[in-house]
C-alpha positions in Angstrom: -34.6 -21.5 19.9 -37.4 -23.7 19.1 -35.9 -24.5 16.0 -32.5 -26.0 17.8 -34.9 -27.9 20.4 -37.1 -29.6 16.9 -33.7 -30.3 15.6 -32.4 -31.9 18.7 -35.7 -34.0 19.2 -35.9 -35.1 15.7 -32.6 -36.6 15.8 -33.2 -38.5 18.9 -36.9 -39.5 17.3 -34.4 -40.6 14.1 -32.0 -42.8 15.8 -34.4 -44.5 17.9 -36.4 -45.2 15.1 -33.6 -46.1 12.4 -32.4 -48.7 14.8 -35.9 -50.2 16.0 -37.0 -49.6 12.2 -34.4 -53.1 11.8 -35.5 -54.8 15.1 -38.6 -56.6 14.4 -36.8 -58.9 11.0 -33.6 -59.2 13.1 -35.8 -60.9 15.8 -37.5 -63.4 13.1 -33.9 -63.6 11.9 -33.1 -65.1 14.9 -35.6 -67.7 15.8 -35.6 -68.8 11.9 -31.7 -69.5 12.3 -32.4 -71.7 15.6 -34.9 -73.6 13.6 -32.1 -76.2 12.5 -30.3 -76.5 15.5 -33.6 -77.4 17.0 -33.8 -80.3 14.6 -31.1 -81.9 16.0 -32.9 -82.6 19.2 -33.4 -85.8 20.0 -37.1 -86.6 21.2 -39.5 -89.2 21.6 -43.0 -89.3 20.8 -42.5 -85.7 20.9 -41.4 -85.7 23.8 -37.4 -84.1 24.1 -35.3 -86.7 25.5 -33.0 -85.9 28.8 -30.0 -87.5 27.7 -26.1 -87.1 26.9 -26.7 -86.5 23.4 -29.2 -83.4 24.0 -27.2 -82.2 26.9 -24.2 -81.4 24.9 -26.3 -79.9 22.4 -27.5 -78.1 24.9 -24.2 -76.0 25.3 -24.0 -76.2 21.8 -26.7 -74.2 21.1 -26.1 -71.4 24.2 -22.4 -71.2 22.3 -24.1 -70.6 18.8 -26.8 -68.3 20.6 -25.0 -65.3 20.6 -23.6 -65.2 17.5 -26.9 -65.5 15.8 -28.6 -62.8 18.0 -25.3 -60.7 17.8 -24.9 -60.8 13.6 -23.4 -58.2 11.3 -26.6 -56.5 10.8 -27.0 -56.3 14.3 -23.9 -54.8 15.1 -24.3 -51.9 12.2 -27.6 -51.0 13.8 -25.6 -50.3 16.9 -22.5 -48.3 15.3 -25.2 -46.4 13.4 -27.3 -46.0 16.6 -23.6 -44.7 18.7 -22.9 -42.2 15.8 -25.9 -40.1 16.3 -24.0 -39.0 19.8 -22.0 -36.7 17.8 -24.7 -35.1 16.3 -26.5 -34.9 19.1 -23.8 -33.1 21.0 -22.9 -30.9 17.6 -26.4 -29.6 17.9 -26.6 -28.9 21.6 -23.3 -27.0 21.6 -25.7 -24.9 18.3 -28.5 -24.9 21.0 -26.3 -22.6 23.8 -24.2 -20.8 21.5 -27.5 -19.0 20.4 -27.3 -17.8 24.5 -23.4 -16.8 24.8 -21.3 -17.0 21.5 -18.4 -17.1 23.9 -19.7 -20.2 25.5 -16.5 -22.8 25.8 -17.4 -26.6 26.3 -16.8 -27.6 29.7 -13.9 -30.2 29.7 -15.9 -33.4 31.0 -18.4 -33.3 27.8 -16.4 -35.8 25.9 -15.9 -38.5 28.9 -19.6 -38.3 29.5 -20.0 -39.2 26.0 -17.4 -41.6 26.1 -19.4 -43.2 29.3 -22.8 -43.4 27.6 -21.6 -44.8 24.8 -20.0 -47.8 26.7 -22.9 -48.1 28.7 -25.3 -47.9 25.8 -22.8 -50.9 24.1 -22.5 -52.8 27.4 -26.6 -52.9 27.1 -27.2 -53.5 23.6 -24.3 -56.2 22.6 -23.0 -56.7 26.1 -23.9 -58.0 29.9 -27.4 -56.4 29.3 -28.6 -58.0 26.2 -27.2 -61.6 27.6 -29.2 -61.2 30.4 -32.4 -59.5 29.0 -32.4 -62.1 25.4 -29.7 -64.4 25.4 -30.1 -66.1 29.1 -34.0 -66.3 28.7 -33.5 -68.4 25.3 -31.4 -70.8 27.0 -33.4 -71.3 30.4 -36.1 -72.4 28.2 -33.7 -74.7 26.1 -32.3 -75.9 29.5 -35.8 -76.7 31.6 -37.6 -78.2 28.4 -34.7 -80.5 27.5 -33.6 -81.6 31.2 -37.7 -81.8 32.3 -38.7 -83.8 29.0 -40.6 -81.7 27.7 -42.9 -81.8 24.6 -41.0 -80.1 21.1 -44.1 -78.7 20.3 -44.5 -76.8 23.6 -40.9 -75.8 22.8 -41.2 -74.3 20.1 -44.0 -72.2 21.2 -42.1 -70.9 24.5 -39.3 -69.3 22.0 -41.6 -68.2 19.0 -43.5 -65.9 22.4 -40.3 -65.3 23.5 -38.8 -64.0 20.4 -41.6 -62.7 18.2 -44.6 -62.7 20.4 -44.3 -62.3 23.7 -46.9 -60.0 26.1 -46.6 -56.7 24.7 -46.8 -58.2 21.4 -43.9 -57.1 20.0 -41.0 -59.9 20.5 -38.0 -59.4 23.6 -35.5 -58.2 20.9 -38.3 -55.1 20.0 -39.2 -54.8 23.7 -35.9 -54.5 25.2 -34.1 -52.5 23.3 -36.6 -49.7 22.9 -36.4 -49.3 26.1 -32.7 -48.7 25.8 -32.0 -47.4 23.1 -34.9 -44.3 24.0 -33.4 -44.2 27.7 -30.0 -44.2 26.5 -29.9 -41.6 23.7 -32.4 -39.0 26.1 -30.4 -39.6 29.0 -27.0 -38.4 27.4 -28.5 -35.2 25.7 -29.8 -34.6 29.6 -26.2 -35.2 31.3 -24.9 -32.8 28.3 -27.7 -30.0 29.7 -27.1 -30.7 33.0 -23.1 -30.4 32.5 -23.6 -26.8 31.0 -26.6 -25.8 32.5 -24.6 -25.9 35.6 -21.6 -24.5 34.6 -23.2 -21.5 32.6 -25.7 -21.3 35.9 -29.0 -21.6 34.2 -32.2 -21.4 36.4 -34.6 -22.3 34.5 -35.6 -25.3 32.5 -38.3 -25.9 29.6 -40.3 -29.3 29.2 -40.8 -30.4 26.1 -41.9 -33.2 24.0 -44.5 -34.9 22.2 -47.6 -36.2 24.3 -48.6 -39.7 22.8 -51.7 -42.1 24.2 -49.4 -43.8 26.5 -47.9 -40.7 28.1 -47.8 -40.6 31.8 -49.9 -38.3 34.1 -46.6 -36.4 35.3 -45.4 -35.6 31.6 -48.8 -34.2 30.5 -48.7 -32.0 33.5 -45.4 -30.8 33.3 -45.5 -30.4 29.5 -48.4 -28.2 29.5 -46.4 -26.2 32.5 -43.8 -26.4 30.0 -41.4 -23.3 31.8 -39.7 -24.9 35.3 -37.5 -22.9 37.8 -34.7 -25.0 39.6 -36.5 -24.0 43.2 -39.6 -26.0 41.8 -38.1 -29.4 41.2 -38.5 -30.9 44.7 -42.3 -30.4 44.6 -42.6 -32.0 41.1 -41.0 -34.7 41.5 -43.4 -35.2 44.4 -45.9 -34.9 41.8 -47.5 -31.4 42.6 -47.7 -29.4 39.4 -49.3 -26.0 39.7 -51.8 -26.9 41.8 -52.3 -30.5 40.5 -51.5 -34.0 42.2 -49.7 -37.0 40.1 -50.6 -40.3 41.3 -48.3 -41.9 43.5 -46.3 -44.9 43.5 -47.1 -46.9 46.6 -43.4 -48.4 46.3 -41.2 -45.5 45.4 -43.5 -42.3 46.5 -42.6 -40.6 42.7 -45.2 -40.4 40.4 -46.1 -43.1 38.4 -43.5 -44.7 35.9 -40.5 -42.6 37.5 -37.4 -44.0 37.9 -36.8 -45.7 41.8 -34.3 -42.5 43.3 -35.1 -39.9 41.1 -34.7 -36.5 43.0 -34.0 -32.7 42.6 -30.6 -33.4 42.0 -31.0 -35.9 39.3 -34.9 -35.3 37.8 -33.0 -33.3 34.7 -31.1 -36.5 33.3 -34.0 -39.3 34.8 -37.2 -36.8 33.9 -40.3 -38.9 33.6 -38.9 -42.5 34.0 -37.6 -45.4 31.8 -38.9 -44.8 28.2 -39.4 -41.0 28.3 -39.1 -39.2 25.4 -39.7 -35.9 27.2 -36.4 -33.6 27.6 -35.7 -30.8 29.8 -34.0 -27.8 28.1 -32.2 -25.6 30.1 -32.5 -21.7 28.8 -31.6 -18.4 30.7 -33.7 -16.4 32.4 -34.3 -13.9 29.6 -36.1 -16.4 27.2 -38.6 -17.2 30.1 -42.0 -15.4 29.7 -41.7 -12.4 31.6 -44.9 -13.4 33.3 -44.0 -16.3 34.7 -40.3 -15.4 35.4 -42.5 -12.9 37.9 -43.4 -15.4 40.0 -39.9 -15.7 41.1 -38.4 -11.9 40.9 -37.1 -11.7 44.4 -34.1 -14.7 44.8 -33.5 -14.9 48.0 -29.5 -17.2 49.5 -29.1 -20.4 47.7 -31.1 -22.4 45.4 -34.3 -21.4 47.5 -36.7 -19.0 45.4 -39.4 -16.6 46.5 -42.3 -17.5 44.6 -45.5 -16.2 44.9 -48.9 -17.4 43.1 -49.5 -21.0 41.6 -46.0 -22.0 41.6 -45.2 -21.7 45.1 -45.9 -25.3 46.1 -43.2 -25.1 48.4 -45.0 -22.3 50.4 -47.8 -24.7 51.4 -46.9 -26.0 54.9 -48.9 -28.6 54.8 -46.9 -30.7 52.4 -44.5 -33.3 53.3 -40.7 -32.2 54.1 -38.1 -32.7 51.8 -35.7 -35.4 52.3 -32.7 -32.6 52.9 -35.2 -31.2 55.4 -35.7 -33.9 57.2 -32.0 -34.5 57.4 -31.5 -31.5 58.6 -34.1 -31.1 61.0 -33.2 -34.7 62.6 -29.4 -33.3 63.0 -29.8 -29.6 63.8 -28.1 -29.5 66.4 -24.9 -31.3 64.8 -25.4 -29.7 62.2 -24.9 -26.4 64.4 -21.7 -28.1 66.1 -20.2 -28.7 62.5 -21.0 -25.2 61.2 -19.3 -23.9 64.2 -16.1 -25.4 63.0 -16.5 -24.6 59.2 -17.6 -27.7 58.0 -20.8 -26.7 55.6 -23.5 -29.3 54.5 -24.3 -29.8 51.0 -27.8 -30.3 50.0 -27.2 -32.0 46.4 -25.0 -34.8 47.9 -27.5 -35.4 50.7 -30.2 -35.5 48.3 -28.8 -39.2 47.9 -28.3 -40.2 51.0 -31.0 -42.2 53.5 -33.4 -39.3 55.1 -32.8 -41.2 58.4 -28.9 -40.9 58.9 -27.2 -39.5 61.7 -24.6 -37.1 61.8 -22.3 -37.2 64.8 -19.2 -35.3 66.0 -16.9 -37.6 67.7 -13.2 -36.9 70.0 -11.3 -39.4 68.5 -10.8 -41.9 65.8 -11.3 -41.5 62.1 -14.4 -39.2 60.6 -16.5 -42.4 58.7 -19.3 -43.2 57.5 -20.5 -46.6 59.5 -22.8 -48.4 56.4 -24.8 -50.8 58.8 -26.1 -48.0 61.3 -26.2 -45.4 58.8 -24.0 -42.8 61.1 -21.7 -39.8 59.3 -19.1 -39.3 62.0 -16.7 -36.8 62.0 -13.7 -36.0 64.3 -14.1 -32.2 65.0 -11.0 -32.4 67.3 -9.1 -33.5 64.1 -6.0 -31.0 64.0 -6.5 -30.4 60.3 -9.9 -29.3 61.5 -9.2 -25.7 61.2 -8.1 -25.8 57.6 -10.4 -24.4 55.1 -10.1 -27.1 52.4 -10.4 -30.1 54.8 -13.2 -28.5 56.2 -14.9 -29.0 52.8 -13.5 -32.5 52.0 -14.1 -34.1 54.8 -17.7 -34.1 54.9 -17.8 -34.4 51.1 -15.3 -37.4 51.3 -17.6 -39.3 54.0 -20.9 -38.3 52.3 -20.0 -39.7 49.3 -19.6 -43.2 51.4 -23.1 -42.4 52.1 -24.1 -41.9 48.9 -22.7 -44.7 47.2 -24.1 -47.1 50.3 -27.4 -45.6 49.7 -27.7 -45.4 46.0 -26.5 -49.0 46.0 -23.5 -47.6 43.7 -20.8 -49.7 45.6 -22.0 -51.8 48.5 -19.6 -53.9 50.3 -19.9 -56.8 47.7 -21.7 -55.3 44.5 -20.8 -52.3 42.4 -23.5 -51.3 39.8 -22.5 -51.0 35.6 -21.8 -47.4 35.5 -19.4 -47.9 38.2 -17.7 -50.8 36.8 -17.2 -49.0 33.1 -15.5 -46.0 34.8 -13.4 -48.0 37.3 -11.8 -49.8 34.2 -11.3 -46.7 32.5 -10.0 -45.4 35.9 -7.5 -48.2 36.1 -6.6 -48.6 32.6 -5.2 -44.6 32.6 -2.8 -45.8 35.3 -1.8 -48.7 34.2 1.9 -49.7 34.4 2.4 -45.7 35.6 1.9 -46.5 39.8 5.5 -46.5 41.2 6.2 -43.2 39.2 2.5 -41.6 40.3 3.2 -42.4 43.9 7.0 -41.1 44.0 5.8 -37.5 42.3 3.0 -37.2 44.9 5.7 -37.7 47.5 7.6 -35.7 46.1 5.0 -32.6 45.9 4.2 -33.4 49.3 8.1 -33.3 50.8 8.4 -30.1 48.8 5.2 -28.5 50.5 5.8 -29.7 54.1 3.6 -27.8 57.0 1.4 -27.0 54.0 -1.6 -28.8 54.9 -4.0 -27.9 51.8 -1.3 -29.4 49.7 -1.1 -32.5 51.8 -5.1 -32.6 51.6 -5.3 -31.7 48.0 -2.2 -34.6 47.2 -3.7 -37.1 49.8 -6.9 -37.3 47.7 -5.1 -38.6 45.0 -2.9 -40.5 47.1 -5.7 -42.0 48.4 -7.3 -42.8 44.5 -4.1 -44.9 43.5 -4.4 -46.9 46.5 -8.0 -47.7 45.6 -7.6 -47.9 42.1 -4.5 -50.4 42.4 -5.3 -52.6 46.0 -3.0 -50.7 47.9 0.2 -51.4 45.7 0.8 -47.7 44.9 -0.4 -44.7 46.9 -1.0 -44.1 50.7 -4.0 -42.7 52.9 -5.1 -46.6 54.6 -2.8 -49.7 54.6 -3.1 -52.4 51.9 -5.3 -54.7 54.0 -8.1 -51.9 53.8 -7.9 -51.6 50.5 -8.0 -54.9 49.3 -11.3 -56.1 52.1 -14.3 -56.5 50.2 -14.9 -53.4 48.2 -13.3 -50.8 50.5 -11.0 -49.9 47.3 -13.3 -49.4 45.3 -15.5 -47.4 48.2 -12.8 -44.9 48.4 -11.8 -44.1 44.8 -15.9 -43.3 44.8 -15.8 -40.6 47.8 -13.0 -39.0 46.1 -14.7 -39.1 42.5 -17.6 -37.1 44.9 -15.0 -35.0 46.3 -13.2 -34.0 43.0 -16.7 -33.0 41.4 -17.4 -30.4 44.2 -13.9 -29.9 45.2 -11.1 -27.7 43.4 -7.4 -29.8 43.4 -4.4 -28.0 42.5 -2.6 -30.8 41.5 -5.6 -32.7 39.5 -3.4 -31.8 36.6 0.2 -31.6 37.6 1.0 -34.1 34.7 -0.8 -35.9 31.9 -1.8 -38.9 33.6 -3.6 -37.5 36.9 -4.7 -34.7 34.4 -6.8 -37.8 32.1 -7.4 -39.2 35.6 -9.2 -36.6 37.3 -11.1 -35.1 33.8 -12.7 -39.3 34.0 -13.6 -39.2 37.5 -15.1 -35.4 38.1 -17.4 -36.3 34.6 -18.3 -39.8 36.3 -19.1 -37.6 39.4 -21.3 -35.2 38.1 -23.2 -37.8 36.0 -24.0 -39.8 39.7 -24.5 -36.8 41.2 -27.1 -35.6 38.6 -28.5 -39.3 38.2 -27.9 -40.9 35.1 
């Protein structure tokens, strides 16, 4: 096993250097090219002159920007950078093959590739690098040229900028090391989490080299190195066998940790932005039998009797959890819902605001009210007393919850990951909505008085209509779906919905099949924290 694990990490120690190996001549590259461009500023008594001439150079120059950061050698660094996915993924299907040589791939492995890698592109060519390189360079073009200022100081602003700026190692250097390190560790984490949770491993294994700058958290958790699931929500509150991380004073997490990280997502975010630490899932039997002691009696759910060092959670003098305190503020709703079948799910309220309120209500629609904070459901609802609704519905209205709280789709923003999978989303149906919609009917007229089918089809129905404005599919009228981001809000509870959820008809025909595959990989990467 350690072998696999040194090959895995070497790799991802290769292709982060490989591609930064190129960075710091690409960056001199760069602000050698804009040398004579800059010649053709006008000034005067070096001073730069704020006239017509200087202002159409100006957009000359943001024009020519791009193309100089974004050169052929550039590019290659990328593609090379975006192949070693493959091998990373080749070796992790070598790392749990050594547990079950029967071991299938799960089926949403090669859309969460697919996803990183257009996320990874979007922040190393794309939206990320013009904001982070490209948009810096021409704010100081643009307030040295319209302020008059002197070419001299000019210069100096972009030679910081570029090759010297206050880390001393350029913006180009700076930036994306800090992507390309987040980006390749993140996907071999989604790719554990994915299979750790579908082969149901409990335990994890921290691991990684400890450098000067490491944090507090990763020396503690590395020298702890064996981790049961039950654990997770007192480390990421920094208590680590008896030890105590320093704190945050903005997010609570230990120090450098991502804002949001949780139980449900501390696999894939680990120590923060520029971790090189990785969390290997293994199966109980490779554990230490002494330390898989500590937690030989199980007891319902993901809880864990512990007993010695470990047992952080058994101190009742720490801090409830956020699920606690949801809980315990809602007991008695809570109670009510149970009563009529509807469970609560801890992951998916792991990201939702520890002060919400759930309420049963008479009449009118279950929702999710995004000002108040207030998860309502109708538990008069007819299809209350179906089993599958009973399920959907408060995974259909938590996931409004989630994405309000995790600022995934607000009513006027929608963050990156989002927007890649909501153009793949509508890309698959593309030109195919009348036909979708009139098979759904279909399915749904040949299943009448069936009301799992009509639940299991409205969810899809329900999609299209988000996906395509209201156009194509049913479940609110078009106004709904084309206010703000409501759309876009709904195809989002249904991705939450279709990651927890079995559908029968996910895969009634190719196109729902390609569909459904994108947005239950989407889901589990949100719901696991990329």
């Amino acid at each position: 096993m350690d072998q696999s694990i040194n090959d895995i990490l070497q790799t991802i120690d290769d292709a982060i250097n490989t591609f930064q190996d190129k960075m710091p001549g690409l960056q001199k590259d760069i602000f050698d090219q804009l040398q004579p461009l800059l010649k053709e500023i006008q000034i005067n008594g070096g001073k730069l002159l704020n006239n017509v001439n200087n202002l159409k150079l100006l957009g000359q120059l943001k024009n020519k920007l791009q193309k100089i950061i974004i050169s052929p050698d550039y590019k290659d660094a990328v593609t090379k950078f975006i192949d070693s996915y493959n091998t990373v993924a080749a070796l992790n299907m070598v790392y749990f093959k050594q547990f079950n040589d029967t071991f299938t791939p799960v089926k949403t492995l090669p859309i969460i590739k697919q996803l990183a890698i257009e996320s990874t592109i979007n922040d190393l060519v794309g939206q990320g690098l013009k904001q982070n390189l490209i948009n810096p360079v021409t704010d100081i073009l643009n307030t040295n040229i319209t302020s008059g200022g002197s070419y001299a100081s000019l210069q100096n602003q972009l030679r910081d900028h570029l090759i010297n700026n206050d880390t001393g190692e350029g913006s180009l250097v700076r930036y994306t090391k800090q992507i390309t390190t987040d980006a390749i560790n993140q996907y071999h984490a989604q790719y554990h989490a994915a299979i750790g949770q579908d082969l149901q491993f409990n335990w994890g294994r921290y691991v990684g080299s400890l450098i000067t700058t490491s944090r507090q958290f990763c020396i503690l958790l590395t020298a702890k190195q064996w981790v049961h699931k039950s654990e997770l929500p007192e480390i990421i509150k920094g208590h680590i066998d008896g030890e105590d991380c320093k704190l945050s004073n903005t997010t609570d997490l230990p120090l450098g940790m991502i804002p949001g990280t949780d139980a449900s997502n501390f696999i894939v975010r680990r120590g923060g932005y520029n971790c090189a630490h990785n969390y290997f899932q293994v199966p109980d039997n490779v554990v230490p039998e002494a330390i898989r002691n500590n937690f030989a009696n199980p007891v319902k759910g993901n809880a864990v009797a512990v007993t010695g060092k470990s047992n952080a959670s058994a101190d009742k003098d720490l801090p409830a959890s956020k699920v606690d305190t949801i809980k315990e503020n809602n007991k008695e709703v809570l109670a009510h819902f149970a009563s009529k079948g509807i469970p609560f799910d801890d992951g998916l309220a792991e990201h939702w605001d520890p002060q919400i309120k759930l309420k049963a209500i008479k009449s009118g629609r279950s929702n999710y009210d995004i000002e108040n904070k207030i998860l309502s459901i109708n538990t008069t609802d007819d299809r209350i007393n179906n089993e599958y609704y009973q399920q959907k519905i408060m995974l259909h209205e938590g996931g409004h919850a989630m994405h309000s709280n995790d600022n995934i789709v607000t009513l006027r923003d929608t963050d990156k990951d989002f927007n890649t999978f909501y153009k793949q989303a509508k890309s698959i149906i593309r030109g195919k909505g009348f036909d979708l919609e009139n098979d759904l009917r279909a399915i749904k007229s040949k299943n009448y008085g069936d009301e799992t089918v009509s639940e299991q089809v409205g969810v899809l129905a329900d999609t299209l209509g988000g996906l395509t404005k209201g156009q194509y599919g049913w479940g609110h009228n078009k106004s709904y779906y084309k206010k703000l981001n409501f759309g876009k809000m709904e195809v989002f509870a249904h991705v939450v919905t279709l990651a927890k959820l079995p559908n029968d008809y996910a895969n009634y025909n190719e196109t729902f099949s390609e569909l459904t595959t994108l947005m239950k990989a989407y889901g589990l990467s949100v719901l696991q924290g990329k």
